[in-house]
N, C-alpha and C positions, 0 to 999 in steps of 0.2 A: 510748753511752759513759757509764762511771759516774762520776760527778766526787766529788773527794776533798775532804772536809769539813777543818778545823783539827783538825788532833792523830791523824789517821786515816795507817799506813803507805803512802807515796807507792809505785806501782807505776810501771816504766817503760813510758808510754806512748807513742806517737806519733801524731801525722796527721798523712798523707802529703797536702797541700795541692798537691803539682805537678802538672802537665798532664801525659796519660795518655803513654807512649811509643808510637809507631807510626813503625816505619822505612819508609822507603822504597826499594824499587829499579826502579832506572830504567835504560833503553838508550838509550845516547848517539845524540841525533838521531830519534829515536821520540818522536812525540806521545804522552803517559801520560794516560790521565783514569779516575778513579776516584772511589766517592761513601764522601761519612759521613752516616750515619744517625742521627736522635737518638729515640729512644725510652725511654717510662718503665720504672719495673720490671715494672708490665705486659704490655709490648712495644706499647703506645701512641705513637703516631707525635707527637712535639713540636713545637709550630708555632716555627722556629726565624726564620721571616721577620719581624720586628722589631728583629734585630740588624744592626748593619753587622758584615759578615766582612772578614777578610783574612790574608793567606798567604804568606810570603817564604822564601826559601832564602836563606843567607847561605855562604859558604864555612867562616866562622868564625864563633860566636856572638857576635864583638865587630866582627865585619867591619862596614865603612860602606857595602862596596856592596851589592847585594839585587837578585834576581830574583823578581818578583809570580809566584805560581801566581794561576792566574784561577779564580776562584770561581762558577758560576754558582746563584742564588738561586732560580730559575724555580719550583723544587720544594718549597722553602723551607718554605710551609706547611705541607706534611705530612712535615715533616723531615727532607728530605733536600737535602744540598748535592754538587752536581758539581766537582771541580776539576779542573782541565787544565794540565799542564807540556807545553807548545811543544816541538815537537823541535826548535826555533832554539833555547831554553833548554837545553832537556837536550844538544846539541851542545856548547855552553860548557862546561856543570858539569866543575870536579875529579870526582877519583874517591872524595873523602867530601864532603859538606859536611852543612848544616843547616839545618833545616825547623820551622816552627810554625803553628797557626790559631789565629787569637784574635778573638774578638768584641767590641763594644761594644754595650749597650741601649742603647733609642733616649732613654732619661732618664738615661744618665752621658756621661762623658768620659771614664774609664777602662774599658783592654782588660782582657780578662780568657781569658787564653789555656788552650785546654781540650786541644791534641795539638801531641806536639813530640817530634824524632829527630833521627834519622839520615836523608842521602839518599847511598846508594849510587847511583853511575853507572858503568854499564860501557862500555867503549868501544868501539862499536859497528865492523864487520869493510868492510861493503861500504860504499862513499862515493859 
């Protein structure tokens, strides 16, 4: 990015600083798991296991209550993490709500959240 000196014409710029979007859809009362991969520009696998993870769906982004997607870290080292939405969970969900991951290193106290959406659920037919 080229930065702009005193007296030089300002161009409009941006950076986009927010977590990447990735929606979700889900079948009401189905177990969902799926992974995120973290790799360089290389396609070098990131050792992600020094973070604590964590993962909520909320109905609304200001909602108080929350369901954990569960994270599983096993893989962690060579970058990749599992998550899992419960079909007890996905049974609950509205039919929009909202999702995010965000991590903490293991030297702050601030999250820092890198995927956030939508969670489409459908509602599933045989019970």
């Amino acid at each position: 990015m080229k930065m702009m000196t005193r007296g030089q014409t300002k161009m409009n710029e941006q950076v986009d600083l927010t977590p990447a979007v990735v929606d979700l859809f889900l079948y009401a009362g189905d177990d969902e798991i799926f992974q995120v991969s973290f790799v360089d520009e290389n396609n070098t696998a990131i050792d992600v296991s020094l973070f604590t993870w964590t993962s909520q769906i909320r109905q609304t982004r200001n909602s108080t209550d929350s369901v954990d997607i569960s994270i599983d870290t096993t893989e962690a080292s060579t970058g990749i993490l599992t998550l899992t939405v419960s079909g007890t969970v996905t049974r609950d969900l509205p039919r929009v709500s909202y999702w995010d991951l965000q991590y903490v290193p293991s030297d702050s106290e601030n999250p820092s959240t890198i995927l956030q959406g939508t969670v489409n659920c459908k509602l599933d037919v045989t019970r």
